[in-house]
C-alpha positions in Angstrom: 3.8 31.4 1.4 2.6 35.2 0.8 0.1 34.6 -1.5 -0.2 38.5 -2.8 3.4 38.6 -5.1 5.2 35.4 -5.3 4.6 32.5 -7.6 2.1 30.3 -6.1 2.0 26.9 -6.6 -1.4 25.1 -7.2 -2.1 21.3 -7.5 -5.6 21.7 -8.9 -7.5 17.7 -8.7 -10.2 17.7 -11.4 -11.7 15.1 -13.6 -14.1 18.0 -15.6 -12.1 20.1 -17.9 -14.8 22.6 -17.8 -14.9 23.2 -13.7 -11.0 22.9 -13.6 -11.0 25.5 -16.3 -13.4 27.8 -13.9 -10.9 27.5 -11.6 -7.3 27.8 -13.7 -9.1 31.2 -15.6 -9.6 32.5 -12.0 -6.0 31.8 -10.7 -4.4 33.0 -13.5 -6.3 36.1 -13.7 -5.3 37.4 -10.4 -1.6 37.0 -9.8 1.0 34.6 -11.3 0.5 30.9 -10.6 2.2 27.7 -11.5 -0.6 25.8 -12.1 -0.6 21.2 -12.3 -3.9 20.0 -12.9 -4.2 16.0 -11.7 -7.8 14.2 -12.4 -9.2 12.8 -9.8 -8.2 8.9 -8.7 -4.8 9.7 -9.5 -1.7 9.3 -7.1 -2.0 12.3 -5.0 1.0 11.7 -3.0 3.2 11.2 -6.0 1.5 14.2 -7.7 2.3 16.3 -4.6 6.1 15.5 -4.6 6.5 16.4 -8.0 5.4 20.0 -7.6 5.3 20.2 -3.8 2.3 22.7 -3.8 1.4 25.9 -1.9 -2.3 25.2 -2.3 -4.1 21.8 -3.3 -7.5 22.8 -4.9 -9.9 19.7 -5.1 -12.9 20.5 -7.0 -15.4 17.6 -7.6 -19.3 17.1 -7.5 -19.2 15.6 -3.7 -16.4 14.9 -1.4 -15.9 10.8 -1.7 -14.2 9.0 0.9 -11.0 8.2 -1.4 -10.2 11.6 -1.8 -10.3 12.7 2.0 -8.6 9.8 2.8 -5.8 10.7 0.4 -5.7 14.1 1.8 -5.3 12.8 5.8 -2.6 11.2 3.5 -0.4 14.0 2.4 -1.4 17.1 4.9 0.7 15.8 7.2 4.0 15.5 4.8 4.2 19.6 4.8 1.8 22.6 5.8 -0.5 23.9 2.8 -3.7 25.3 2.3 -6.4 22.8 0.6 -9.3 23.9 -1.1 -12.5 21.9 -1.7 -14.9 23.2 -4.2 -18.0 20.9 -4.1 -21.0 20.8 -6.2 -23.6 18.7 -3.6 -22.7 18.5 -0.2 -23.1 15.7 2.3 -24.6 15.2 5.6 -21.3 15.4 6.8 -18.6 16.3 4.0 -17.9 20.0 5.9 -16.5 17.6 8.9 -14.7 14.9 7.1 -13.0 17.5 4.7 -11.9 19.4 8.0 -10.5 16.2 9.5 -8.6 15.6 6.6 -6.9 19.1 6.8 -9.4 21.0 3.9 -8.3 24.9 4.8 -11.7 26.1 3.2 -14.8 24.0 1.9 -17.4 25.8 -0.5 -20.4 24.4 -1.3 -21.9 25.3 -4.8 -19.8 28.4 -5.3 -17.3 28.2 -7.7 -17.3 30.9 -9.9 -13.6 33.0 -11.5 -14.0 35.3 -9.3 -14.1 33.9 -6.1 -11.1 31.6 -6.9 -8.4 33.5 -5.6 -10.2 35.0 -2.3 -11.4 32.0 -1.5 -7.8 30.6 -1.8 -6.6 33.6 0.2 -8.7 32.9 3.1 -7.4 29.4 3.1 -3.6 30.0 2.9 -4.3 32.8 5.5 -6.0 30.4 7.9 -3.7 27.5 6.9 -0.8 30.0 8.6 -2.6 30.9 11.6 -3.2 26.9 12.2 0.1 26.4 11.4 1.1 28.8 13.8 -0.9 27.7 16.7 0.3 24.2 16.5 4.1 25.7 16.2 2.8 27.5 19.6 1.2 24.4 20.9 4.6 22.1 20.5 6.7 25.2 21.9 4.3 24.9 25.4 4.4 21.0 25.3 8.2 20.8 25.1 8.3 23.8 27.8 6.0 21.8 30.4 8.4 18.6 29.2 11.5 20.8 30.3 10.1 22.2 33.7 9.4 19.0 34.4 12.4 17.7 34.0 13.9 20.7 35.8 11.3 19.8 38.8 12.2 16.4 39.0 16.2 17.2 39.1 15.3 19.6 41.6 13.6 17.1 43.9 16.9 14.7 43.6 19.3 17.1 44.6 16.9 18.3 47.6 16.6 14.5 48.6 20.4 13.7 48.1 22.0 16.7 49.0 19.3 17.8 52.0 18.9 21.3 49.8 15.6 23.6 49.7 14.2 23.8 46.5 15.6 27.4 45.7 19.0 26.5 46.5 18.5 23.2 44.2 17.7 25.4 41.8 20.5 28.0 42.2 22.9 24.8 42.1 20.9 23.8 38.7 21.6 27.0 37.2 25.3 27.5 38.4 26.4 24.4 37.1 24.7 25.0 33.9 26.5 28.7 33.6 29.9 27.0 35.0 29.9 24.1 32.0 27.6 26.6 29.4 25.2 24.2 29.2 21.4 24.5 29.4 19.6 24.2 32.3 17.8 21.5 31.0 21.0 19.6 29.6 22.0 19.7 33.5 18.7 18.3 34.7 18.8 15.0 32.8 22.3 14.6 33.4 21.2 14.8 36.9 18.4 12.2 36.3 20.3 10.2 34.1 22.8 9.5 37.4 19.7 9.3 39.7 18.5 6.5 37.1 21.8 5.0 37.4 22.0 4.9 41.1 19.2 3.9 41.4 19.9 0.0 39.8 
């Protein structure tokens, strides 16, 4: 979600009313948010169905190993940014936070007016990730294919005594003739090789 105009949609995880209102004064003042504050301990998962959030905000004194775990939890059900605000860090909070899919960890730096940057920044980077993996799948299912392709190639120019451009040509008439993919064709191919093959 563009986080300049539209409504954005903030779980905020807080047990003190007067940090969570830091944070809700800061939101609110910059743009229009719908805004569900959740204290801390409670079901996260259920709490993030019920709104299904842009952003989670968690702002506590340290990171504790129940909340991270609950985030490995739920950042995989559907792409959002996640905020940690901490008061003291730990030797290594930055690094668990990240592996539990925190968009942007400040240490001792909540103030209203950093709110909605620092939120920013993390739905802005929570898009490029989300892009990059998008990317990354795309290449992994187009080395999947080619090899597929390859391997369809190599029965036809075992069977039918072809060169591997004229096993391709065949490959990609067929697929043209029945308006398939290419691909489609090259597991049918394997799929009878399989077959043949006992």
């Amino acid at each position: 979600m563009e986080s300049g105009s539209e409504r954005l949609r903030v779980l905020l995880v807080d047990a003190d009313d007067a940090r969570a209102a830091i944070v809700e004064q800061g939101l609110l003042q910059s743009g229009a948010c719908e805004i569900l504050r959740v204290t801390s301990g409670v079901d996260l998962y259920g709490a993030m169905q019920r709104l299904d959030p842009d952003v989670v905000i968690i702002d506590c004194e340290s990171p504790d190993r129940d909340t991270l775990e609950s985030m490995s939890e739920v950042s995989g059900d559907r792409a959002r940014a996640v905020v940690m605000f901490v008061e003291q860090d730990t030797p290594d909070g930055a690094r668990r936070a990240i592996q539990a899919g925190v968009s942007a960890y400040v240490v001792d730096g909540l103030s209203t007016a950093r709110v909605r940057p620092i939120v920013d920044v993390a739905i802005a980077r929570s898009q490029i990730y989300q892009g990059l993996q998008k990317e990354l799948e795309k290449a992994r299912s187009d080395l999947a294919g080619r090899k597929v392709v390859e391997r369809a190639k190599g029965f036809l120019m075992q069977q039918r005594g072809l060169s591997e451009e004229d096993a391709y040509r065949l490959l990609r008439r067929t697929a043209m003739n029945e308006g398939k993919p290419i691909l489609q064709i090259a597991d049918n191919i394997l799929a009878v090789a399989r077959l043949l093959k006992g």
